[in-house]
C-alpha positions in Angstrom: -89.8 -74.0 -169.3 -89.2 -77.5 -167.9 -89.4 -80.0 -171.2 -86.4 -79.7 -173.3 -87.7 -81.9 -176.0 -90.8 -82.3 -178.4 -91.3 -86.1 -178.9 -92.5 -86.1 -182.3 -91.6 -82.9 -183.9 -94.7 -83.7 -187.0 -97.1 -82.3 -184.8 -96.2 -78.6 -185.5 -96.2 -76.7 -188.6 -94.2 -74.0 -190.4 -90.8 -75.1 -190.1 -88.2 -73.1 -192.1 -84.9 -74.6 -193.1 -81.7 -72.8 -192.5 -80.8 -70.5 -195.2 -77.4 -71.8 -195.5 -79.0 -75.4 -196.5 -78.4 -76.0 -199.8 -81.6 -77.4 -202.4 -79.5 -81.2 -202.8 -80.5 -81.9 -198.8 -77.9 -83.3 -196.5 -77.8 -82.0 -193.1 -79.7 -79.5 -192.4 -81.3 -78.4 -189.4 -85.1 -76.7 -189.2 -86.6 -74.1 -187.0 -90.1 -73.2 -185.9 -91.0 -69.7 -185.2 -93.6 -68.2 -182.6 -93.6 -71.3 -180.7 -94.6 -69.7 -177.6 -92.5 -72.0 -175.2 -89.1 -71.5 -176.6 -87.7 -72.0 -180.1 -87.8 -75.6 -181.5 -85.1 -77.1 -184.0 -84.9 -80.5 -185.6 -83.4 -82.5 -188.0 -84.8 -81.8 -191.2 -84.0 -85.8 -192.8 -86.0 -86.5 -189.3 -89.5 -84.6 -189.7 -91.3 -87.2 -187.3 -88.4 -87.0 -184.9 -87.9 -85.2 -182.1 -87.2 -81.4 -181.6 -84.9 -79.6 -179.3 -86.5 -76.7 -177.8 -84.4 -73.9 -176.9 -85.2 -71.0 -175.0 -85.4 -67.3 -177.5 -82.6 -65.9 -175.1 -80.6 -68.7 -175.8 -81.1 -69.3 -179.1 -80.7 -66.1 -180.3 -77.0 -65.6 -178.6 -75.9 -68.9 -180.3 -77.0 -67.0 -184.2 -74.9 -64.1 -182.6 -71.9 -66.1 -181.9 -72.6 -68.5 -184.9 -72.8 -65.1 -187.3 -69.2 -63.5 -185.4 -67.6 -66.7 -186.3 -67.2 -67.5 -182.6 -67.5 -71.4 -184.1 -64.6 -73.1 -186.1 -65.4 -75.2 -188.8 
C-alpha cells in the first residue's frame, strides 16, 4: 500500500459510525469496511473530506489496545 490518504472520502459508500458515537453528533470518527486496500476512517462532520487509510493489521491492534484501555482519557 503506498497512498495513505483518500482525497475526497464521498466517493465510497457504507461508512459505519463508531458505536460509541452518541445520536446528538459531535466528534465522531467513521469506518469503511472491505475496502480492499486497507481500512479507511474519516471525520464523520467531514463526509467530503479526506480519509485515512490504515492497513487491517494495523488497525485492528489499535481496537485491541483501544478496548484493553492501553489509551488514557
Amino acid at each position: 500500500m503506498t497512498e495513505h490518504r483518500i482525497p475526497d472520502s464521498s466517493t465510497l459508500h457504507g461508512w459505519r459510525k463508531s458505536s460509541y458515537s452518541g445520536p446528538e453528533g459531535g466528534s465522531c470518527v467513521e469506518v469503511l469496511d472491505g475496502y480492499p486496500s486497507g481500512v479507511p476512517v474519516r471525520d464523520s462532520k467531514i463526509p467530503q473530506g479526506p480519509a485515512l487509510l490504515f492497513t487491517s493489521t494495523g488497525w485492528s491492534s489499535f481496537i485491541t489496545a483501544v478496548n484493553l484501555g492501553d489509551f488514557s482519557a
